[in-house]
Chimera marker file (.cmm) of the C-alpha trace (Angstrom):
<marker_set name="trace">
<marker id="1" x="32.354" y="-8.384" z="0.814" r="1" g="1" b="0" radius="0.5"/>
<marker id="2" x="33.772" y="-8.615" z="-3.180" r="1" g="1" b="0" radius="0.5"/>
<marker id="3" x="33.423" y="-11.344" z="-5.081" r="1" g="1" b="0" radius="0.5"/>
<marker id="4" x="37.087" y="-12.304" z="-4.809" r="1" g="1" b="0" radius="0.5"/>
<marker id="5" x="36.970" y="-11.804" z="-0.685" r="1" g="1" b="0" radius="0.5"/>
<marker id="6" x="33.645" y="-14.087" z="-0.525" r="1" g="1" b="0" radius="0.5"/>
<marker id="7" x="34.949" y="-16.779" z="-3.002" r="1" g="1" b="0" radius="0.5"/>
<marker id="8" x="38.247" y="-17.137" z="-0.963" r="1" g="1" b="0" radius="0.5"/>
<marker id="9" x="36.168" y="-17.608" z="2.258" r="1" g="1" b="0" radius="0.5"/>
<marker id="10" x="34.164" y="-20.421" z="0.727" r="1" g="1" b="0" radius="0.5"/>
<marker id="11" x="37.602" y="-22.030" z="-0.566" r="1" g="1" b="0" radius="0.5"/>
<marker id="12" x="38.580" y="-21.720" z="2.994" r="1" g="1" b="0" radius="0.5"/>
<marker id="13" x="35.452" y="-23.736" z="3.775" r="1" g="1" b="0" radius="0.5"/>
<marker id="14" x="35.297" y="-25.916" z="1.710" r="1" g="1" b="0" radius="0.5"/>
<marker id="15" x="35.866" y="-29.944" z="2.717" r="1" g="1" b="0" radius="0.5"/>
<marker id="16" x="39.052" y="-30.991" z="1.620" r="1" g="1" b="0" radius="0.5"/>
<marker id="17" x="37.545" y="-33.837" z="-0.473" r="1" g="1" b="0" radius="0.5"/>
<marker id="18" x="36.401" y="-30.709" z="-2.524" r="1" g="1" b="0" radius="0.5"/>
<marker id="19" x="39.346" y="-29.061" z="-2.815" r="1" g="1" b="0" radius="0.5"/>
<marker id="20" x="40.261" y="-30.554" z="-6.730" r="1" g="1" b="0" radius="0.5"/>
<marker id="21" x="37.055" y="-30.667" z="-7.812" r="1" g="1" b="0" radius="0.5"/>
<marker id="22" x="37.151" y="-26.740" z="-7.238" r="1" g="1" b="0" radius="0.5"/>
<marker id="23" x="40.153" y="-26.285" z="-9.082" r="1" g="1" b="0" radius="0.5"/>
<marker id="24" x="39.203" y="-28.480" z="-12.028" r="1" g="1" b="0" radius="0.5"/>
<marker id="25" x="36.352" y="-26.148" z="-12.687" r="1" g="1" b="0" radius="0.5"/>
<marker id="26" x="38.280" y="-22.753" z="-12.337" r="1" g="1" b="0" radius="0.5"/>
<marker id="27" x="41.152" y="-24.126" z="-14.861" r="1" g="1" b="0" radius="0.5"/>
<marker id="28" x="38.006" y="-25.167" z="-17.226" r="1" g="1" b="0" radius="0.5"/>
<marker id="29" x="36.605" y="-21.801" z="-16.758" r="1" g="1" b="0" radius="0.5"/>
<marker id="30" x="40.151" y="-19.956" z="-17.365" r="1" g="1" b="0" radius="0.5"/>
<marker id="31" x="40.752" y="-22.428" z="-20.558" r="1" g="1" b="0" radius="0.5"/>
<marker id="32" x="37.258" y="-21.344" z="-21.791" r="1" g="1" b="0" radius="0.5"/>
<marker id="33" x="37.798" y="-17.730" z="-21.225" r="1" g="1" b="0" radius="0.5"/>
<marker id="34" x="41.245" y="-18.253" z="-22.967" r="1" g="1" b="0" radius="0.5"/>
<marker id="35" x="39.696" y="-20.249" z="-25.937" r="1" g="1" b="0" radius="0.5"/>
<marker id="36" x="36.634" y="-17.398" z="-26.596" r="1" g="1" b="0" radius="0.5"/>
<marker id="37" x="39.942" y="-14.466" z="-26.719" r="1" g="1" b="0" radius="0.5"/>
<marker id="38" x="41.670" y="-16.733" z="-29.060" r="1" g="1" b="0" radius="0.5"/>
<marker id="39" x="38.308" y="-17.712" z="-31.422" r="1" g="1" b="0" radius="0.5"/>
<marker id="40" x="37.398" y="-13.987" z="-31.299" r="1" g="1" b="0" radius="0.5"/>
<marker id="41" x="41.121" y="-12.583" z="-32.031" r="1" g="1" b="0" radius="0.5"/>
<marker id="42" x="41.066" y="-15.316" z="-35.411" r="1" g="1" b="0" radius="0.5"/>
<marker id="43" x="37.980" y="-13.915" z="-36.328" r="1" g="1" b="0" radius="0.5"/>
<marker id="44" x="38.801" y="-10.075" z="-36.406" r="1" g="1" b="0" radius="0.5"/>
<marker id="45" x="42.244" y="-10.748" z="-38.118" r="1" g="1" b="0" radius="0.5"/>
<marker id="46" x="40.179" y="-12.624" z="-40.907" r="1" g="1" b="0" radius="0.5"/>
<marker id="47" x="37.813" y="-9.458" z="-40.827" r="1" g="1" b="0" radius="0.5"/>
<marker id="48" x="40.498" y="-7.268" z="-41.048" r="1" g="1" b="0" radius="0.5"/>
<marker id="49" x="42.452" y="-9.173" z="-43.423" r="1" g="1" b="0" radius="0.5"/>
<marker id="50" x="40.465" y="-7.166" z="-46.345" r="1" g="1" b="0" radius="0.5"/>
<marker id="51" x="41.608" y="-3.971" z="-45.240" r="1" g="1" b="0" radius="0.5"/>
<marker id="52" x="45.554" y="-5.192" z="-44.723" r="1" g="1" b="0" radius="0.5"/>
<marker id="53" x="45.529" y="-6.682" z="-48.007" r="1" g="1" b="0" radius="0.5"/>
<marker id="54" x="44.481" y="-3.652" z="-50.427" r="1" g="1" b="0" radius="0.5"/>
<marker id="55" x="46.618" y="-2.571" z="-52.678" r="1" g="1" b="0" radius="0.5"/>
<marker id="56" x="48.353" y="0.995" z="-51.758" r="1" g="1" b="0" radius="0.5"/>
<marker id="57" x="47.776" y="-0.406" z="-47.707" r="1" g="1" b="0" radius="0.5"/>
<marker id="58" x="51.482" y="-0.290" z="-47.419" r="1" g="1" b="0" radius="0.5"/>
<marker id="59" x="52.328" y="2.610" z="-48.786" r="1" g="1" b="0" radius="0.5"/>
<marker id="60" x="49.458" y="4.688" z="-46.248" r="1" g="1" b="0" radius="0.5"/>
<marker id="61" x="51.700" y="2.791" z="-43.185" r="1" g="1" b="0" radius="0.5"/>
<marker id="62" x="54.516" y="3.509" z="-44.608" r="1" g="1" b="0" radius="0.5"/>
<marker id="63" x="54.584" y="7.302" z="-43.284" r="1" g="1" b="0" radius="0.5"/>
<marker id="64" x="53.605" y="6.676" z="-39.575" r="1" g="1" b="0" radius="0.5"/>
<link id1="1" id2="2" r="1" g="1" b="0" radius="0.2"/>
<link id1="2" id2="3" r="1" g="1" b="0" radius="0.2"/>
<link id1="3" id2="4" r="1" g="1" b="0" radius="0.2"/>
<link id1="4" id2="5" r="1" g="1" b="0" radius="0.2"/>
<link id1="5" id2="6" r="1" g="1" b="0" radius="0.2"/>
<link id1="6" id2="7" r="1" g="1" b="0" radius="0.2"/>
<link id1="7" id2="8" r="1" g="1" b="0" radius="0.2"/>
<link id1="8" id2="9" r="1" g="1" b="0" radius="0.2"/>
<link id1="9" id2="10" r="1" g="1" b="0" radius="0.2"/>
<link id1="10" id2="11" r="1" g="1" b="0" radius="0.2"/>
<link id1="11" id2="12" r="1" g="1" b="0" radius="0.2"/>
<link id1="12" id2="13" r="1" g="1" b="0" radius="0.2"/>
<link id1="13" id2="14" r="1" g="1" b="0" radius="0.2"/>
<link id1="14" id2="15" r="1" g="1" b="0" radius="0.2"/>
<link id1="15" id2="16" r="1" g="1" b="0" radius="0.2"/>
<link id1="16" id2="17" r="1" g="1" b="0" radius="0.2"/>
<link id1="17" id2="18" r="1" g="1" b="0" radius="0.2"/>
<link id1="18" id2="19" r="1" g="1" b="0" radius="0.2"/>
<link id1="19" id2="20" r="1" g="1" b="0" radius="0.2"/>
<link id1="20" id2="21" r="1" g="1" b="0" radius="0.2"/>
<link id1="21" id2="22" r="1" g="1" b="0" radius="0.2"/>
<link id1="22" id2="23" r="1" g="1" b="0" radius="0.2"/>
<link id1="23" id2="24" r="1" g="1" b="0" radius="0.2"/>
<link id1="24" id2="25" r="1" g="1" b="0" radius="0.2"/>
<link id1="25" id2="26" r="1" g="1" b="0" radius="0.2"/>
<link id1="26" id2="27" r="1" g="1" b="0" radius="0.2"/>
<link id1="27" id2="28" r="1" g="1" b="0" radius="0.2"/>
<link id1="28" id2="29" r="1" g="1" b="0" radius="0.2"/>
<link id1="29" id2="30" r="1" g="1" b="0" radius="0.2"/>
<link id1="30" id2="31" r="1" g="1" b="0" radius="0.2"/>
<link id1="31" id2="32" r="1" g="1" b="0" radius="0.2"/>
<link id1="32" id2="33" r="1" g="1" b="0" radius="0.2"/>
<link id1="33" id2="34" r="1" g="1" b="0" radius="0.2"/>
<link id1="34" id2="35" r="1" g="1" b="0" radius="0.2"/>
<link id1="35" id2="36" r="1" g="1" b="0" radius="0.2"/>
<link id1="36" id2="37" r="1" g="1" b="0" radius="0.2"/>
<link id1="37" id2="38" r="1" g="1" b="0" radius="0.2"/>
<link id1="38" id2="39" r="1" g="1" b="0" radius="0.2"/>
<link id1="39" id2="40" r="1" g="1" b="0" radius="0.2"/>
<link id1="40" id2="41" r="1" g="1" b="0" radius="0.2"/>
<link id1="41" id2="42" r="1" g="1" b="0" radius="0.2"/>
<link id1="42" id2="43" r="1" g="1" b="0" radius="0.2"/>
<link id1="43" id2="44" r="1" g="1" b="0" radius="0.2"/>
<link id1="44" id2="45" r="1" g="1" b="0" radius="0.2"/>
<link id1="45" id2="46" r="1" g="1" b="0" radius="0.2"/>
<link id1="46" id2="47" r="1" g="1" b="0" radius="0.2"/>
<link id1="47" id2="48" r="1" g="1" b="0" radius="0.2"/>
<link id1="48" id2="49" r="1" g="1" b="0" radius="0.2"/>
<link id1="49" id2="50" r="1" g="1" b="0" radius="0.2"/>
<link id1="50" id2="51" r="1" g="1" b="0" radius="0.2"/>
<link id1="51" id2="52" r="1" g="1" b="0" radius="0.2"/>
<link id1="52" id2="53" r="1" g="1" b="0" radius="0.2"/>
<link id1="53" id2="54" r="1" g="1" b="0" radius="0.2"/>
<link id1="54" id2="55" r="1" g="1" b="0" radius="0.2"/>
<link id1="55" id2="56" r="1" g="1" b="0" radius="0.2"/>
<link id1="56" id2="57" r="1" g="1" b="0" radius="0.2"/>
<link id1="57" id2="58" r="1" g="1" b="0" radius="0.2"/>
<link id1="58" id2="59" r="1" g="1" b="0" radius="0.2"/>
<link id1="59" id2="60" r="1" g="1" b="0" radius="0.2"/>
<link id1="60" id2="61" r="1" g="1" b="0" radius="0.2"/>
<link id1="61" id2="62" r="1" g="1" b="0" radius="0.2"/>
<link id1="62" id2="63" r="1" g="1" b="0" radius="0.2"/>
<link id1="63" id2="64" r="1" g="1" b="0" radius="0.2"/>
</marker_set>
């Protein structure tokens, strides 16, 4: 059984007292996943900033 598969089945067993608890902690783990994409997209644009702002940067792109 995949990972998907099994965690639906233990949804599907889970006591309905549960239920919010469980989704609480999948939206925090989406939001972190979400947040470390963001943090590490900032970072490479700052990285990359050097190389955008050069002089004669523009005029290479210009072509393509």
């Amino acid at each position: 059984m995949q990972s998907k598969e099994l965690l639906l089945h233990e949804i599907d067993e889970i006591p309905d007292f549960l239920i919010e608890e469980v989704l609480d902690f999948v939206q925090l783990l989406k939001s972190k996943h979400l947040q470390n994409k963001l943090e590490i997209s900032v970072m490479s644009e700052s990285a990359l900033a050097e190389d955008w702002l050069r002089l004669g940067e523009d005029e290479a792109w210009r072509e393509l």
